[in-house]
C-alpha positions as CSV (number, residue, x, y, z in Angstrom):
1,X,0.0,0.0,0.0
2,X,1.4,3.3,-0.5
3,X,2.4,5.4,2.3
4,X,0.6,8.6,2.1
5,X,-2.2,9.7,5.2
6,X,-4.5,6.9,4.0
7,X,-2.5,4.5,3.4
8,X,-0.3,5.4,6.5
9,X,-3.7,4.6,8.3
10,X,-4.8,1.9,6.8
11,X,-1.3,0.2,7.5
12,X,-1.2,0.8,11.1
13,X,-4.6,-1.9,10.8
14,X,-3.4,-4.2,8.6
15,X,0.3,-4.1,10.2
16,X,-1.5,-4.9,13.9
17,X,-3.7,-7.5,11.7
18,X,-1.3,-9.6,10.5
19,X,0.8,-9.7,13.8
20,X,-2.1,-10.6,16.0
21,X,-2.8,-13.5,13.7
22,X,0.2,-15.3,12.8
23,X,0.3,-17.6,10.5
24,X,-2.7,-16.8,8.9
25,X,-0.9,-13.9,7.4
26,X,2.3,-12.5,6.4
27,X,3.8,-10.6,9.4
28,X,5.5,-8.4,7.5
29,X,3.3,-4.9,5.8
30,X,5.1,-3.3,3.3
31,X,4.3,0.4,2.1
32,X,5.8,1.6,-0.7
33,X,6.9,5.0,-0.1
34,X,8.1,7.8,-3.2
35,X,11.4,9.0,-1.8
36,X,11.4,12.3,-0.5
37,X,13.3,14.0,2.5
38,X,12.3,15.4,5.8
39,X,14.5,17.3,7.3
40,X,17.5,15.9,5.5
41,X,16.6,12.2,6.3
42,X,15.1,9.6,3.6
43,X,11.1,9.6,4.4
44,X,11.6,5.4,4.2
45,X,14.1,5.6,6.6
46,X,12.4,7.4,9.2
47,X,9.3,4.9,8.6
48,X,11.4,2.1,9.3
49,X,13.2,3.3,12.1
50,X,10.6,5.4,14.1
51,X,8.3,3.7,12.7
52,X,6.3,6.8,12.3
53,X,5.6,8.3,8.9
54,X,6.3,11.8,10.0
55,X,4.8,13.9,6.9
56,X,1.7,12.5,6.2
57,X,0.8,11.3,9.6
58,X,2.4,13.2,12.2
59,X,2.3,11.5,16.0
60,X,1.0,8.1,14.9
61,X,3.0,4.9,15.4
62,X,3.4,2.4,12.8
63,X,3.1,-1.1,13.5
64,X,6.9,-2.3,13.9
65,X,5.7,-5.3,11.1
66,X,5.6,-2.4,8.6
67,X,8.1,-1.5,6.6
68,X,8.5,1.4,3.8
69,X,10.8,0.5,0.6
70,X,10.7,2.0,-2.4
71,X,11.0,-0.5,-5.2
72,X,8.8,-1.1,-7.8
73,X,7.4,-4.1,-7.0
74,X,5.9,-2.4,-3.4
75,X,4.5,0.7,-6.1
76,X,2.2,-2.3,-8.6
77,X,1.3,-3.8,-5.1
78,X,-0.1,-0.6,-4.0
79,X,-3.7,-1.2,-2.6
80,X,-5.1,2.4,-3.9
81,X,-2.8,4.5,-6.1
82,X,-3.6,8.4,-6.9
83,X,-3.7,9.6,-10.2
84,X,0.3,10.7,-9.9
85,X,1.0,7.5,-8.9
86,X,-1.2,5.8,-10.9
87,X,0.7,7.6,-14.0
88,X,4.3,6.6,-12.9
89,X,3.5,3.0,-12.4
90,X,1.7,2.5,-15.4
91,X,5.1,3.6,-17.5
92,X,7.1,1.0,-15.3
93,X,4.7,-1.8,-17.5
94,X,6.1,-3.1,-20.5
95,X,4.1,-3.5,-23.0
96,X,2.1,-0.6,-22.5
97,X,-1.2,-1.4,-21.4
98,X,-3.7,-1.0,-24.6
99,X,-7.2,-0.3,-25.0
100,X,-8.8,-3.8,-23.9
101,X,-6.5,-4.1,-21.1
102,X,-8.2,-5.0,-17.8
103,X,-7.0,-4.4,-14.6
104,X,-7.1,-6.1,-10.8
């Protein structure tokens, strides 16, 4: 899932989820995250070592089962992209999707 306020949110659930109920689930959440800095630190970094995502939701722990990376497989993962990310993952796919492409 991505890692702005929503999907900050939503993986504080899903991250407490999957730890309450092992092995009925993957223990470890991972949110992709677009690289930026905060206050000269990586915004990944600071998710996965405060686990706290500091810019977009400000005072909340994250589950410590959560973890931010920023490869393109976490991005196609994502559980709901916005339009900009929508955009940059949909050049990652090769072919280009066509008019009767379907989606998940």
């Amino acid at each position: 899932m991505g890692s702005g306020n929503w999907g900050s949110a939503i993986s504080m659930l899903v991250g407490a989820n999957a730890k309450s109920n092992p092995g009925q689930f993957a223990e470890e959440v991972r949110m992709w995250v677009f690289e930026e800095e905060v206050d000269g630190q990586k915004l990944s970094e600071i998710i996965n070592t405060k686990h706290e995502n500091v810019k977009y939701l400000k005072g909340k722990k994250l589950p410590e089962n959560v973890k931010a990376g920023t490869d393109k497989m976490h991005k196609i993962l994502e559980f709901k992209p916005n339009r900009k990310s929508l955009i940059q993952c949909l050049t990652w796919l090769r072919p280009p999707p066509t008019p009767t492409s379907s989606s998940l």
